[in-house]
C-alpha positions as CSV (number, residue, x, y, z in Angstrom):
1,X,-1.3,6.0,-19.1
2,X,-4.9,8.0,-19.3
3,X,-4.8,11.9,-19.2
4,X,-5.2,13.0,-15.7
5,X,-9.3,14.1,-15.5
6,X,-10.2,17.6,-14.5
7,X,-13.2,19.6,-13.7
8,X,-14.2,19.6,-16.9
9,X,-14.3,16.1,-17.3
10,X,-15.9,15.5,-13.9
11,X,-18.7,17.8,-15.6
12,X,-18.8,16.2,-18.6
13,X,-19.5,12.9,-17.0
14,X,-21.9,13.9,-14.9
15,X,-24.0,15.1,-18.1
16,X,-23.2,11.9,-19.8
17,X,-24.3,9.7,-17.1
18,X,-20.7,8.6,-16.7
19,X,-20.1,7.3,-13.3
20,X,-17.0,8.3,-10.9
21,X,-15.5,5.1,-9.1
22,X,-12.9,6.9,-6.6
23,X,-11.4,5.9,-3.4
24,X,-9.5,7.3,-0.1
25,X,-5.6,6.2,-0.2
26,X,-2.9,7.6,2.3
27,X,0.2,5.7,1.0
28,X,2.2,5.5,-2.0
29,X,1.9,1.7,-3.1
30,X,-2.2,1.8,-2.6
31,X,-2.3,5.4,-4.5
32,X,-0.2,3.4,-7.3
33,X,-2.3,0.5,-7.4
34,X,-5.8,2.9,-7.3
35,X,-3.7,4.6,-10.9
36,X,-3.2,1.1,-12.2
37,X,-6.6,-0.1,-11.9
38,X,-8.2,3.3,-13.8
39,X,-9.8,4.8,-10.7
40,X,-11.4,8.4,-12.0
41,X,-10.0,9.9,-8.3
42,X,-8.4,9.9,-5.5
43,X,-9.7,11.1,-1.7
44,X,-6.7,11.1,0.9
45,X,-9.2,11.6,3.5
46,X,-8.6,12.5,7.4
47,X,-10.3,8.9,7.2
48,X,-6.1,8.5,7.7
49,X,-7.0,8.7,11.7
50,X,-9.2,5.8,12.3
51,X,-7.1,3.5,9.2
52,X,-3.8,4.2,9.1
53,X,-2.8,5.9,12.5
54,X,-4.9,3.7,15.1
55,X,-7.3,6.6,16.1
56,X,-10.8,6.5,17.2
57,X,-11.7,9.0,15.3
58,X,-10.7,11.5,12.7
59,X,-10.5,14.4,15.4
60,X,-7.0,14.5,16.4
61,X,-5.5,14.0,12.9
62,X,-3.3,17.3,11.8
63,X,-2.6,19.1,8.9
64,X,1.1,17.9,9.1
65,X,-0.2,14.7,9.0
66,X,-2.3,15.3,6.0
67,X,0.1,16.5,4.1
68,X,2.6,14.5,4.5
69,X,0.2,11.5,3.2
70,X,-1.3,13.7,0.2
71,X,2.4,13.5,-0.9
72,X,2.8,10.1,-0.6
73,X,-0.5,9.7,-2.5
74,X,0.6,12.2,-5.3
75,X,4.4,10.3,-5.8
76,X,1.8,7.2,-6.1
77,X,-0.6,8.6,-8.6
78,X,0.8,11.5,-10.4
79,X,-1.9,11.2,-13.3
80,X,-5.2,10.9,-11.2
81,X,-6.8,13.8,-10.0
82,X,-6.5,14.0,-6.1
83,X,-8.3,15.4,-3.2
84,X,-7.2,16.9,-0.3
85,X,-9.1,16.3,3.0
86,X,-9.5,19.3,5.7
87,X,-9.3,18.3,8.8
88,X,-10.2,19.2,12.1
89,X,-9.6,23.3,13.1
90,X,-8.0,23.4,9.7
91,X,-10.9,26.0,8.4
92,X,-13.3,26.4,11.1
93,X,-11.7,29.3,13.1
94,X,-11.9,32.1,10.0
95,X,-11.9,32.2,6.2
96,X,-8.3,33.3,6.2
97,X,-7.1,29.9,8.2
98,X,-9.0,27.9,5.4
99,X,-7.0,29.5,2.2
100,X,-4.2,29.3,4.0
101,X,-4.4,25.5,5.1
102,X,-6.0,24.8,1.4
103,X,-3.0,26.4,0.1
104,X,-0.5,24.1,1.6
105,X,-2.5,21.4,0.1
106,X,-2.0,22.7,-3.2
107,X,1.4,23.8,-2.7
108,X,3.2,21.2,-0.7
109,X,1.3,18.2,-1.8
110,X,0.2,19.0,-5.3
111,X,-3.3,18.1,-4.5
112,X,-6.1,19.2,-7.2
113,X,-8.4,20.1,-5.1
114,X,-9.9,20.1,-1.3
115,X,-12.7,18.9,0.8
116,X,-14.6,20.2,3.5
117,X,-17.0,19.2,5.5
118,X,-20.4,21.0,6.6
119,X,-23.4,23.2,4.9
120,X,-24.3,26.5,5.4
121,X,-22.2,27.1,8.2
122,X,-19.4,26.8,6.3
123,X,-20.4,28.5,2.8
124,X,-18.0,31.9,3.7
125,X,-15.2,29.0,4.2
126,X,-16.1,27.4,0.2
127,X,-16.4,30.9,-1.3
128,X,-13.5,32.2,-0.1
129,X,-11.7,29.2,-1.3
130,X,-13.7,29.4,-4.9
131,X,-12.6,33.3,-4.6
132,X,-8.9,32.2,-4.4
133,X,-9.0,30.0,-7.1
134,X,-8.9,26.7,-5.1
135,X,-11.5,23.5,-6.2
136,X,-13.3,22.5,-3.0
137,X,-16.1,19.5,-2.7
138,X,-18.6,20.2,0.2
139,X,-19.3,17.4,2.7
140,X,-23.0,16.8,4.3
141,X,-24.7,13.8,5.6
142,X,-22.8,12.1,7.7
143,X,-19.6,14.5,8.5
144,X,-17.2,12.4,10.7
145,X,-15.7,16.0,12.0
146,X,-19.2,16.7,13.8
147,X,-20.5,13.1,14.6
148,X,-21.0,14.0,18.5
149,X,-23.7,16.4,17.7
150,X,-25.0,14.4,15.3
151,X,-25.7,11.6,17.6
152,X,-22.5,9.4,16.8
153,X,-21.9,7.6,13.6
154,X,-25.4,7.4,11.9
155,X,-27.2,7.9,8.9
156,X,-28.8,11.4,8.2
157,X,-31.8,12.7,6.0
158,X,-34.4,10.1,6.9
159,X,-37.0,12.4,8.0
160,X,-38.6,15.0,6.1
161,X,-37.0,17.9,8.3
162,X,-33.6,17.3,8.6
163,X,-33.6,16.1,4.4
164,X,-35.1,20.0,3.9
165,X,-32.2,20.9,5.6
166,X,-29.6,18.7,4.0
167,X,-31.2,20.1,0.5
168,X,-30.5,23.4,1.3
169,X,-27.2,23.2,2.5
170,X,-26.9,21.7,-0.8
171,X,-28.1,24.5,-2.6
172,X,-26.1,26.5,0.0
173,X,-22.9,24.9,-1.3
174,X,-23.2,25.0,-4.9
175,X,-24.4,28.7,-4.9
176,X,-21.3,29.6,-3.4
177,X,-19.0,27.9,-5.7
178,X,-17.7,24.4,-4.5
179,X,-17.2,21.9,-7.9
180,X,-18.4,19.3,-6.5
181,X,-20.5,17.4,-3.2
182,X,-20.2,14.4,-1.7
183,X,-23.4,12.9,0.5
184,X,-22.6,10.9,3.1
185,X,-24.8,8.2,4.4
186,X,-28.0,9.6,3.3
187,X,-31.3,7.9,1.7
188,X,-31.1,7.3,-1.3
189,X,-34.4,8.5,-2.3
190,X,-32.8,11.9,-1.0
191,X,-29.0,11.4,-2.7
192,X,-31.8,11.1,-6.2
193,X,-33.4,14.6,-5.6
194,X,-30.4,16.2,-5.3
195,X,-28.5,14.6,-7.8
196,X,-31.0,16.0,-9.9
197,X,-30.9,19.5,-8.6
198,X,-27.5,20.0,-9.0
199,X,-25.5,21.1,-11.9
200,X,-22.3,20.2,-10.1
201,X,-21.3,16.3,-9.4
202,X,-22.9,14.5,-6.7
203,X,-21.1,11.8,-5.2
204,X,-22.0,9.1,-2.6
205,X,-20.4,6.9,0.0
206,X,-23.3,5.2,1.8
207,X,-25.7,7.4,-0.1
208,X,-27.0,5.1,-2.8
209,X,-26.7,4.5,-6.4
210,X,-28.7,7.2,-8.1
211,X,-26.1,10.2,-8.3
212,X,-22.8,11.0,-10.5
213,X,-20.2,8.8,-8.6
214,X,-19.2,6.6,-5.8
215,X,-16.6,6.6,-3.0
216,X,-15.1,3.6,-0.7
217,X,-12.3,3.5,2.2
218,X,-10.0,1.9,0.8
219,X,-9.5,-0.6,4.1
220,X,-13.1,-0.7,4.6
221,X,-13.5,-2.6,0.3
222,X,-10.6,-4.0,0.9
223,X,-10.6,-5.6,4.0
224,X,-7.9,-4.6,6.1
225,X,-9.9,-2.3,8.3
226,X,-11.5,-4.7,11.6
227,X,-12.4,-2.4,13.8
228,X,-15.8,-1.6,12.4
229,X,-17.2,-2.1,8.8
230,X,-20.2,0.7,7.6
231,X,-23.5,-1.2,6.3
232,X,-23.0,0.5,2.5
233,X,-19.5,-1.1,2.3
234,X,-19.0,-3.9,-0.3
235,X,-16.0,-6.2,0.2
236,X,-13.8,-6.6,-2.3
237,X,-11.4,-8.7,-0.9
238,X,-10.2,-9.6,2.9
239,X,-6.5,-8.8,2.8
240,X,-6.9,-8.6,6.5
241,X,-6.7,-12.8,6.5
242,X,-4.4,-12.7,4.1
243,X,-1.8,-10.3,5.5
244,X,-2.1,-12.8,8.8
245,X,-2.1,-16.1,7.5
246,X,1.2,-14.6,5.5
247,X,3.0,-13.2,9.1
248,X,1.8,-16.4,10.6
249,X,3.7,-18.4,8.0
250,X,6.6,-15.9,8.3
251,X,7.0,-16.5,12.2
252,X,6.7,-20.5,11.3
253,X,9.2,-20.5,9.3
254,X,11.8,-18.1,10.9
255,X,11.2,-20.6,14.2
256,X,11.5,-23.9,12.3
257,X,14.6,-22.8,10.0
258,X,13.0,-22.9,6.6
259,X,13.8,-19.2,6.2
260,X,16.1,-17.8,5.1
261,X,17.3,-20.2,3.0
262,X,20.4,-20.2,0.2
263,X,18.1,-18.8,-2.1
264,X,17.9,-15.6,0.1
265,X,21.0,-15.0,1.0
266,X,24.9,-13.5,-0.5
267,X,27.5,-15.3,-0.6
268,X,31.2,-14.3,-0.9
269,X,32.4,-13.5,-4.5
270,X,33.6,-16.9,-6.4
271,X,37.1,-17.3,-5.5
272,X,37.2,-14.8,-2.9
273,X,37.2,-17.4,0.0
274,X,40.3,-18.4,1.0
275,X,41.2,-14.3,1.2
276,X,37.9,-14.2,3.6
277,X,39.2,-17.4,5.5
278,X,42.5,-15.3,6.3
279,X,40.9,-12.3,7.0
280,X,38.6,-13.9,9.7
281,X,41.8,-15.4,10.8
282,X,43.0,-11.8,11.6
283,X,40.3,-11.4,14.6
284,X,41.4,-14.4,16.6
């Protein structure tokens, strides 16, 4: 089993041109699976909402509910380095409610670090974290949390002032001590220059190629999330089909008798029948 990367390493690779391949999980057997296949890191993200709980959003998603799916995630990959995602009121009310709600991430779910989204408004929130010795990744672009006053779910940076803006919330974030950013659906052109610019990793998910890393949704490269697929996601597989053509199959075969059959099933202990026979017999 590889060492379990670290800051460090994340560093390291950035220098060396190494790329990050991560992904979001929320569950034990995909966090295991994510381990198995060598992914460099983990993202539970409030992503959960939309995925895994049937939400239209990522709004109403808690920090109970969080939690309780970073530990899942953590029993499933105990030796990949795993992020924590903030969600909603968890850290925009004060500095205090942020270390605090980081905290529990670290203490009740193990997690190695914490992401937030938002750029300069939010810089007191990521140096107060830095200050109490907890890694945090900033989040601009596209920030799910705020997509009503961004105009819905759409891409950001494609003009020249809203990418000033975007590079110096950037700046903004680094400055005050976050270990890493992720861009989020951004031009790539843009994702490049700051990339560049950085000292700390820069990593993408719908923000193009030239940076440090790249991050999926599990369901969305998968297949298993119908609802809606984002333009930057590549399929990796359609378990969607899969998982239904299997249920259909199941049902078939429940309704036509072909399962279970004496394959599937326990039978009494060998020479243990007629003693069951008179037992039954005891009932009548």
């Amino acid at each position: 089993m590889a060492k379990k990367k670290g800051r460090l390493e994340f560093v390291k690779m950035k220098q060396s041109g190494d790329k990050v391949a991560w992904v979001t999980a929320y569950d034990f057997p995909t966090a295991s699976f994510a381990e198995q296949a060598g992914m460099d890191m983990i993202l539970v993200g409030d992503s959960l909402g939309m995925v895994v709980l049937g939400y239209e959003g990522t709004i109403p998603v808690t920090m109970d509910d969080c939690i309780r799916h970073c530990q899942a995630v953590r029993r499933g990959a105990p030796n990949t380095f795993c992020v924590g995602d903030m969600p909603f009121l968890s850290y925009q009310i004060s500095d205090e409610d942020a270390v605090r709600n980081a905290g529990r991430f670290m203490k009740e779910a193990d997690m190695d670090a914490v992401k937030l989204e938002g750029g300069r408004r939010v810089i007191s929130r990521i140096k107060a974290l830095a200050d109490a010795g907890i890694l945090v990744m900033g989040h601009i672009g596209l920030t799910p949390q705020s997509s009503g006053q961004l105009g819905g779910f759409k891409a950001q940076g494609r003009d020249p002032e809203s990418a000033r803006e975007l590079i110096r919330d950037a700046l903004a974030i680094q400055e005050a001590g976050a270990y890493s950013i992720l861009l989020e659906a951004i031009p790539p052109e843009l994702t490049e220059y700051i990339a560049k610019k950085l000292e700390i990793p820069v990593y993408s998910i719908g923000a193009g190629a030239p940076c440090d890393g790249q991050l999926l949704i599990c369901g969305d490269m998968l297949g298993l999330f119908e609802a809606f697929t984002p333009k930057f996601v590549k399929k990796y597989a359609n378990l969607a089909e899969e998982e239904i053509r299997a249920f259909k199959e199941y049902v078939e075969d429940v309704k036509t008798g072909k399962f279970p059959t004496d394959d599937h099933v326990y039978h009494i202990l060998p020479g243990k029948e007629e003693e069951f026979a008179a037992m039954l017999k005891e009932f009548e």
